[in-house]
N, CA, C and O atoms as CSV, one atom per row, in Angstrom:
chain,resi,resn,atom,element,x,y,z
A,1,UNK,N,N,-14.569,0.584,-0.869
A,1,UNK,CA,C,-13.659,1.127,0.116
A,1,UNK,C,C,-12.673,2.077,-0.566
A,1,UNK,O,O,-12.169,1.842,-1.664
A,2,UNK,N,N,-12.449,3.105,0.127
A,2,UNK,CA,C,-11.889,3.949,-0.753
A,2,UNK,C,C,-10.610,3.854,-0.499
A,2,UNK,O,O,-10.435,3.521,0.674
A,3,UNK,N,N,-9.427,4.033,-1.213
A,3,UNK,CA,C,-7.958,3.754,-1.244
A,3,UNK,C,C,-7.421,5.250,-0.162
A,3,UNK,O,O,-8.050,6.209,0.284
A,4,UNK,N,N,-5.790,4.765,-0.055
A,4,UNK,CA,C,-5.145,6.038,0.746
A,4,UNK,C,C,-4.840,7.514,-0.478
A,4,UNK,O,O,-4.638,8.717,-0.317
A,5,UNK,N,N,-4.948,6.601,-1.682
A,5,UNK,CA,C,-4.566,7.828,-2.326
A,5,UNK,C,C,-5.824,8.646,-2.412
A,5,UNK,O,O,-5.774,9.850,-2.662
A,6,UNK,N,N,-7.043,7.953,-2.191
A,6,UNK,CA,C,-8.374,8.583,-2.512
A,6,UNK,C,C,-8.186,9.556,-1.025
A,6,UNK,O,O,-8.172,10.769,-0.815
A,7,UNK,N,N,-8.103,8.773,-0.467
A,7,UNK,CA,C,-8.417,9.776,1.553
A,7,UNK,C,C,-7.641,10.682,1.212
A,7,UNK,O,O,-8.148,11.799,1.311
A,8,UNK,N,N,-6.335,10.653,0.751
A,8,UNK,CA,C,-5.492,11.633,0.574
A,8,UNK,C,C,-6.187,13.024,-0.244
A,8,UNK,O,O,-6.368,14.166,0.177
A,9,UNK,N,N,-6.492,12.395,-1.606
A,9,UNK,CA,C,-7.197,13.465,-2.353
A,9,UNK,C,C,-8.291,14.789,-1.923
A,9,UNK,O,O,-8.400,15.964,-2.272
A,10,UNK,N,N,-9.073,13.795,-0.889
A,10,UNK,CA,C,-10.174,14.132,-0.317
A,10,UNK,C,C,-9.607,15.198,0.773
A,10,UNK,O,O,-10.318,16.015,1.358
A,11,UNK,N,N,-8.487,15.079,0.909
A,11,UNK,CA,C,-7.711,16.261,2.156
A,11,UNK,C,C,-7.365,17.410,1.778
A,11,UNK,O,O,-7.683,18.496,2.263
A,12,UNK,N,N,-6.319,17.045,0.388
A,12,UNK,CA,C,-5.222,18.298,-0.218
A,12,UNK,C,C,-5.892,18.119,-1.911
A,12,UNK,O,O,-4.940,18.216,-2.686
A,13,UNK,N,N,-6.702,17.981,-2.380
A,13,UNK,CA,C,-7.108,17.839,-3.712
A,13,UNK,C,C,-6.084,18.510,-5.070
A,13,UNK,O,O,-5.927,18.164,-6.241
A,14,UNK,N,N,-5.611,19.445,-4.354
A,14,UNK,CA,C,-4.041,20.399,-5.257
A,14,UNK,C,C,-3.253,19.388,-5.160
A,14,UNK,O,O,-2.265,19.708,-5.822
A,15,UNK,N,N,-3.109,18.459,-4.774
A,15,UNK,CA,C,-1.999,17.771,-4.499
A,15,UNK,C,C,-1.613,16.444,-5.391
A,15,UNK,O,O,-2.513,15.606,-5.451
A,16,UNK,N,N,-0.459,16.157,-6.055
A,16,UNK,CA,C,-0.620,14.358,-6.528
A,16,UNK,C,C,0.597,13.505,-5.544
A,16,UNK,O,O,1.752,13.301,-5.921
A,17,UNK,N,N,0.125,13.156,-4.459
A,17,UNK,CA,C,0.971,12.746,-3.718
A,17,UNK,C,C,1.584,11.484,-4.126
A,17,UNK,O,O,2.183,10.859,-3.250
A,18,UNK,N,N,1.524,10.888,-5.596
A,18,UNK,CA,C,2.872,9.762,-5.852
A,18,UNK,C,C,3.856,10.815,-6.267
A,18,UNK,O,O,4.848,10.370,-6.844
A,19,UNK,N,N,3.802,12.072,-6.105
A,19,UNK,CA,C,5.297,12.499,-6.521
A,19,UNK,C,C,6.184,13.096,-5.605
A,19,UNK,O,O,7.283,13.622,-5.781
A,20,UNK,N,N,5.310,12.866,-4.306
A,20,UNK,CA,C,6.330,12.980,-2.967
A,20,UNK,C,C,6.899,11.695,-2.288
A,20,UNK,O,O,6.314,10.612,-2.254
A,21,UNK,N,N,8.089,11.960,-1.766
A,21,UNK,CA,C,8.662,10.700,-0.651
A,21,UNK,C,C,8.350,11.165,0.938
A,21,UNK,O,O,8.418,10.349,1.857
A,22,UNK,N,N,8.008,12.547,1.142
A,22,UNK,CA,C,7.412,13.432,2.142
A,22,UNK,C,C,6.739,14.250,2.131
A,22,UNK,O,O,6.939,15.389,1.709
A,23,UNK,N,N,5.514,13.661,2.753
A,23,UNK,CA,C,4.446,14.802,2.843
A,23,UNK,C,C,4.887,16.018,3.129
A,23,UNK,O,O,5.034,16.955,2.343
A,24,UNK,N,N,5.131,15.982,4.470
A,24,UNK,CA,C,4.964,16.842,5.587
A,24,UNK,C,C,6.006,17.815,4.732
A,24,UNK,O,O,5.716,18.940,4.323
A,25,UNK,N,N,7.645,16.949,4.498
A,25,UNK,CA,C,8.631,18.332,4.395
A,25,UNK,C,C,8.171,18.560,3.079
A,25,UNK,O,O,8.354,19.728,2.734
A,26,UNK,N,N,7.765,18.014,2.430
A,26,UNK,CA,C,7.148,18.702,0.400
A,26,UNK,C,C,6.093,19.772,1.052
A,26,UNK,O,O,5.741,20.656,0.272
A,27,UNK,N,N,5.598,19.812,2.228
A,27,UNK,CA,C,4.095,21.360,2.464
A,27,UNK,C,C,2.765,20.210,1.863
A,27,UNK,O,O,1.629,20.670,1.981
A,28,UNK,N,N,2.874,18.840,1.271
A,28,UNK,CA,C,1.638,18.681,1.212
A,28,UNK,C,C,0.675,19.076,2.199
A,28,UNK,O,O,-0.149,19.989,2.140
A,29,UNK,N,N,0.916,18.201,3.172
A,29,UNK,CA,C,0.175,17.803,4.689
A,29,UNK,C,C,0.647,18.555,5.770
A,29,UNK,O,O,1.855,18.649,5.986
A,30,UNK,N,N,-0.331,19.187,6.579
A,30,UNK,CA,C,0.597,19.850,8.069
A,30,UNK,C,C,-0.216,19.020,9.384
A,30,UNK,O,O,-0.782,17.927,9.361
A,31,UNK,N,N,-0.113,19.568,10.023
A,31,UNK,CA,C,-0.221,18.995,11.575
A,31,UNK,C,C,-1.761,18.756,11.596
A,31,UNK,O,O,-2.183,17.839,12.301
A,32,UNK,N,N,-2.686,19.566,10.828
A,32,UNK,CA,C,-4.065,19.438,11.560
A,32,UNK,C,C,-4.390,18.538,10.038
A,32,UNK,O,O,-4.944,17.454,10.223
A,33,UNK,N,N,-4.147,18.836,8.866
A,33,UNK,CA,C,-3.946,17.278,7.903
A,33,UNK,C,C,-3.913,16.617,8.609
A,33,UNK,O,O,-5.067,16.366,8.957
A,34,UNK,N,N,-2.824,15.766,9.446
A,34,UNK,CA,C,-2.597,14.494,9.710
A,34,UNK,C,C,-3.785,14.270,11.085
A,34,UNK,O,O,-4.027,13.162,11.565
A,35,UNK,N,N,-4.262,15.237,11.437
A,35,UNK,CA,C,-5.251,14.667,12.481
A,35,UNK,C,C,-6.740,14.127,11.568
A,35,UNK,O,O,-7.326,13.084,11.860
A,36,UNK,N,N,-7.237,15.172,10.301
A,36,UNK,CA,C,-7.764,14.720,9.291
A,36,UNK,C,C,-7.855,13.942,9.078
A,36,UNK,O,O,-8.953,13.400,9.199
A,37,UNK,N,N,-6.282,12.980,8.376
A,37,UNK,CA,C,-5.954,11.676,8.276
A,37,UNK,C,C,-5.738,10.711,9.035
A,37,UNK,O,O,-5.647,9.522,8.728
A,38,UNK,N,N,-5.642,11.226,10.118
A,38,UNK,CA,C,-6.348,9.960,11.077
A,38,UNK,C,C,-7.648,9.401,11.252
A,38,UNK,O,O,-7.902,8.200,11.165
A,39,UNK,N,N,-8.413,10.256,11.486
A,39,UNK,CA,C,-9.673,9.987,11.456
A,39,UNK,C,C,-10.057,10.163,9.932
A,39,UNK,O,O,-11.048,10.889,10.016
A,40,UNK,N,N,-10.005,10.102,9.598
A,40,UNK,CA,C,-10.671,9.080,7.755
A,40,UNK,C,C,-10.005,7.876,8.028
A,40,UNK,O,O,-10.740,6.931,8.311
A,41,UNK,N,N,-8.651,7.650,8.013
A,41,UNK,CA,C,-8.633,5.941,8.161
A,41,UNK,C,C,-9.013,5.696,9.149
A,41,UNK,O,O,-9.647,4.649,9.021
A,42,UNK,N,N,-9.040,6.095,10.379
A,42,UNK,CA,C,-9.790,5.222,11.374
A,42,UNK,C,C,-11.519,4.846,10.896
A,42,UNK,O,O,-11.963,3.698,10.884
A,43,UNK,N,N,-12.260,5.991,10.554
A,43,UNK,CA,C,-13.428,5.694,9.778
A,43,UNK,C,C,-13.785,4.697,8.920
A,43,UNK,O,O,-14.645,3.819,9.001
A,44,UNK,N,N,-12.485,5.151,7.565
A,44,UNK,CA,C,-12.885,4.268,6.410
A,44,UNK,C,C,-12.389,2.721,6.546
A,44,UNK,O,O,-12.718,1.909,5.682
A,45,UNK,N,N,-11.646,2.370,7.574
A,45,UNK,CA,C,-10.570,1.154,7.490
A,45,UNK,C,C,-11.307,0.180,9.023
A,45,UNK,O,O,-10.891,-0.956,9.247
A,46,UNK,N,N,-12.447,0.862,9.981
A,46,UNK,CA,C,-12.993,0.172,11.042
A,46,UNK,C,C,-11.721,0.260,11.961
A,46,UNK,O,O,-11.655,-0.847,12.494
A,47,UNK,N,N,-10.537,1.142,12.468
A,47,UNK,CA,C,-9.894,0.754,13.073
A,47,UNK,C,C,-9.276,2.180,14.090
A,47,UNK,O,O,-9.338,3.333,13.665
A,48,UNK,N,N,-8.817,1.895,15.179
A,48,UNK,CA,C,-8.389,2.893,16.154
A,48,UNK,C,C,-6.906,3.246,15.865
A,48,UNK,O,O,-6.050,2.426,16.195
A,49,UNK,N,N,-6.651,4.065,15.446
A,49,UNK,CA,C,-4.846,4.602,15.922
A,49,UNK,C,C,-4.436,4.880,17.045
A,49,UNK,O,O,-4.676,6.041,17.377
A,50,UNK,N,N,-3.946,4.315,17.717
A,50,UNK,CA,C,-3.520,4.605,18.710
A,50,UNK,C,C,-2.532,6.376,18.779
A,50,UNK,O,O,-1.774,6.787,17.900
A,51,UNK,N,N,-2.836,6.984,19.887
A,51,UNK,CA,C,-2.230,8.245,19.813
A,51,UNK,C,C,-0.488,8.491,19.926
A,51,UNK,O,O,0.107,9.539,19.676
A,52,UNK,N,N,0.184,6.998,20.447
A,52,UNK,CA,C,1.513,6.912,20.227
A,52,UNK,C,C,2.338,6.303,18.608
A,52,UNK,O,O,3.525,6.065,18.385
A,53,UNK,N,N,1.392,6.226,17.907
A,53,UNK,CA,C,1.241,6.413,16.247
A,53,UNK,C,C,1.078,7.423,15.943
A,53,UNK,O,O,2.245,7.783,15.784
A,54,UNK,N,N,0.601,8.092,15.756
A,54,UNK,CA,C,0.343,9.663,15.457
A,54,UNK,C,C,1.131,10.078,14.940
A,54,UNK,O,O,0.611,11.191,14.857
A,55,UNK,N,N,2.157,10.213,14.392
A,55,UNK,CA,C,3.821,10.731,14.699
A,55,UNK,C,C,3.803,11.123,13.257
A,55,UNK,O,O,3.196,10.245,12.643
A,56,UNK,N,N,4.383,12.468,12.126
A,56,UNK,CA,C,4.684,12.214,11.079
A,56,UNK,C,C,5.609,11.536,10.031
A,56,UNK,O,O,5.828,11.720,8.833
A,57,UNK,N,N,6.011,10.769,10.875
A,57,UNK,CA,C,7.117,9.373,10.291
A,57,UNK,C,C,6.028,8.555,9.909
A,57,UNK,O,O,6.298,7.961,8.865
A,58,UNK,N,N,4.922,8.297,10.341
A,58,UNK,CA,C,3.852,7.196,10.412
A,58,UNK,C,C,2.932,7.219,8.726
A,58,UNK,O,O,2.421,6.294,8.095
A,59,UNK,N,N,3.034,8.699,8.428
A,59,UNK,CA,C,2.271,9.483,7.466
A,59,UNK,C,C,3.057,10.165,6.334
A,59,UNK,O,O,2.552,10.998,5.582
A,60,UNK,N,N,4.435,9.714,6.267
A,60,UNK,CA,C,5.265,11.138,5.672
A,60,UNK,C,C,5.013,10.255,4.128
A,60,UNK,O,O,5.315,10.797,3.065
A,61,UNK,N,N,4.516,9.058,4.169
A,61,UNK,CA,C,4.370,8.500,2.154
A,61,UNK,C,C,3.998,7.966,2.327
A,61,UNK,O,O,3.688,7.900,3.516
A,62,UNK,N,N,3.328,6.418,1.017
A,62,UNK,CA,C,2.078,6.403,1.265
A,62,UNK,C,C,2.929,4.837,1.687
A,62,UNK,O,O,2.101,4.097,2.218
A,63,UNK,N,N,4.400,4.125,1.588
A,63,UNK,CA,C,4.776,3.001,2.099
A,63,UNK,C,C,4.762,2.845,3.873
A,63,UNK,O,O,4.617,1.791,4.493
A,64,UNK,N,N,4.969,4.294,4.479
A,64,UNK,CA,C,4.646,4.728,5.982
A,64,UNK,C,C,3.267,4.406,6.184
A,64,UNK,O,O,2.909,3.816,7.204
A,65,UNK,N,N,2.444,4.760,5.262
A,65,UNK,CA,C,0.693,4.680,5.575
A,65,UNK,C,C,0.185,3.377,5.790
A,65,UNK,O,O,-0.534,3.049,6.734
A,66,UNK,N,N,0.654,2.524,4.721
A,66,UNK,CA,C,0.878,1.343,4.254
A,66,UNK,C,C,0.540,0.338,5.355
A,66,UNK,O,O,-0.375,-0.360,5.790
A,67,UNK,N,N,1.975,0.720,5.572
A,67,UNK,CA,C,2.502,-0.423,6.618
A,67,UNK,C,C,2.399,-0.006,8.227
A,67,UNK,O,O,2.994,-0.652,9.090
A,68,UNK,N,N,1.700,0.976,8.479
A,68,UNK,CA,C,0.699,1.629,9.839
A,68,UNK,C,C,-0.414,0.643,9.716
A,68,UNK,O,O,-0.540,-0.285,10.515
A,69,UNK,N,N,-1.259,0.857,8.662
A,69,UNK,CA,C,-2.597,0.172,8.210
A,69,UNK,C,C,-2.420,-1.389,8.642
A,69,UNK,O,O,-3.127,-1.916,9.500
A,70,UNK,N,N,-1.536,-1.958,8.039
A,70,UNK,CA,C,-0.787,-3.521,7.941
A,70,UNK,C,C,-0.688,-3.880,9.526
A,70,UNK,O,O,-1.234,-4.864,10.024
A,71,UNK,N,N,0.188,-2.816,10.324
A,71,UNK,CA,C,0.110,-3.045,11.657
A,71,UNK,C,C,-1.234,-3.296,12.291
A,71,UNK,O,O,-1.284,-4.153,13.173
A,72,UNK,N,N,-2.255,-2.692,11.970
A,72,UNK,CA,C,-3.692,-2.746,12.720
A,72,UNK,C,C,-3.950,-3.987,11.832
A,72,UNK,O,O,-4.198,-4.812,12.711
A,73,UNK,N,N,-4.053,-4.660,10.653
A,73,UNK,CA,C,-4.586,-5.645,10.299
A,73,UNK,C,C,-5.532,-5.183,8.928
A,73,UNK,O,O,-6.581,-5.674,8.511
A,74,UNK,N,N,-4.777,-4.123,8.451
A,74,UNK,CA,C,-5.665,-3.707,7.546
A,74,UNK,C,C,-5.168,-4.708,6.138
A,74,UNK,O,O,-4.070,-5.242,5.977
A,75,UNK,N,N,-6.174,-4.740,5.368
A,75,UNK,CA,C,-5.334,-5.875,3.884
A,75,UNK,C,C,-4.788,-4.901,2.898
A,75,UNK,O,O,-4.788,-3.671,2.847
A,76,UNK,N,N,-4.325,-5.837,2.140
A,76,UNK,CA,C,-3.077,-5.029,1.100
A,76,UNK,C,C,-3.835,-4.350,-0.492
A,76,UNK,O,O,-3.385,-4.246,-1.633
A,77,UNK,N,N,-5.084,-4.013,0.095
A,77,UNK,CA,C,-5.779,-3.542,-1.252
A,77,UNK,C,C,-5.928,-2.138,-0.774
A,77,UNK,O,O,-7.067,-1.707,-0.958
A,78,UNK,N,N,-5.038,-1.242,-0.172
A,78,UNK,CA,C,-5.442,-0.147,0.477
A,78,UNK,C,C,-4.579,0.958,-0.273
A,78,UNK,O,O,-4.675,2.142,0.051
């Protein structure tokens, strides 16, 4: 199973996202990124996001990602 930092990689590959606290305002990730990143974790993780998640508060680091994942029931090896 591949990790968030891996999905991440697989999006912005220029990128080392442990050295942001925000995606979005650092220019990693933009709007059609995070639709990207929805659907890879919904893929890689078996699970639906709901579209009132969506939000870039949900996505802006990887403790936001985290604990989105945690909400659906995802485990802590992610």
């Amino acid at each position: 199973m591949k990790t968030i930092s891996n999905i991440l990689a697989e999006i912005r590959p220029e990128f080392d996202f442990s050295e942001s606290n925000d995606f979005f305002e650092d220019g990693y990730l933009d709007s059609f990124d995070l639709i990207t990143l929805v659907s890879m974790l919904d893929k890689e993780y078996g699970i639906k996001i709901k579209g009132t998640d969506i939000v870039p508060e949900n996505f802006c680091n990887m403790v936001a990602i985290r604990n989105l994942l945690k909400g659906y029931g995802v485990k802590d090896d992610i």
